[in-house]
N, C-alpha and C positions, 0 to 999 in steps of 0.2 A: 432509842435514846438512853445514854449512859445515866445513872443513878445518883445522885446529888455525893453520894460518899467516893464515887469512884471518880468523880470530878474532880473535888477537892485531892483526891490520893495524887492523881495525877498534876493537880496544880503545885502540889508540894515538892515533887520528886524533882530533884536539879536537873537543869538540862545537858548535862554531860553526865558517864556513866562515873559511877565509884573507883575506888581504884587508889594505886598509886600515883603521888604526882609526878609531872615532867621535870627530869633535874631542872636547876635553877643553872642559868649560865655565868662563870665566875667574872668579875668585876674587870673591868680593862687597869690594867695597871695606869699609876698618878704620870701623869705627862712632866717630863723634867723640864728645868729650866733652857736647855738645847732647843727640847724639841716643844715647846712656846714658843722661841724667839724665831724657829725656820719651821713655822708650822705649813706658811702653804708653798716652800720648796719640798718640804717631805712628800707633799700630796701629790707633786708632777714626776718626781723623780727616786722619791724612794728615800731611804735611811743610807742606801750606797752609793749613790747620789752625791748624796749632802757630805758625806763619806770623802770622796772622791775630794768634791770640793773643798774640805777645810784640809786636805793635804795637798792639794796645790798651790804652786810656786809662781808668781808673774812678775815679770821683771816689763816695767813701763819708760818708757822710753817719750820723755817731753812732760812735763808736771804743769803746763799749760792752764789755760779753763777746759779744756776738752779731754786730757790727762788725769784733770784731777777730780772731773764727776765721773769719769769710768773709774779712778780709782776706790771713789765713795761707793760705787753701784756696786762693785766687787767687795768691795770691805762686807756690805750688809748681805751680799750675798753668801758669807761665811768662808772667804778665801783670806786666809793670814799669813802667807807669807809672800813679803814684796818686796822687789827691788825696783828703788826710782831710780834713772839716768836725766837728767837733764843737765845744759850747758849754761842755764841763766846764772849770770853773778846776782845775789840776793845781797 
């Protein structure tokens, strides 16, 4: 049976050894206003990607109701530049 002082020694001693500590991991850089707005297109496809996307071009052809929620879905998708064709007199 260990001895009332060598208990307490060892009650006191941390449970990990001395030492130096583990670097610290540096902080993730502040998420811009970009990548907030296309946070969970960044997550499926990447920053070359999303990349890809705000430089392509769609040229839509009929500005319809069927025209014009694919064109909503692409806008928020981060695609900016379009061209509409349609033949309706407005």
């Amino acid at each position: 049976m260990a001895s009332p002082a060598a208990a307490a020694a060892a009650a006191a001693a941390p449970p990990f050894p001395a030492g130096p500590s583990p670097p610290v991991p540096s902080p993730l850089p502040a998420p811009t206003d970009e990548s907030r707005k296309y946070d969970r297109q960044l997550r499926v496809w990447g920053a070359e990607g999303q990349a890809a996307l705000a430089g392509a071009r769609v040229c839509l052809l009929g500005a319809g109701a069927t025209g014009s929620e694919a064109l909503k879905n692409l806008v928020l998708g981060g695609i900016a530049a379009f061209t509409v064709i349609d033949d309706a007199l407005v």
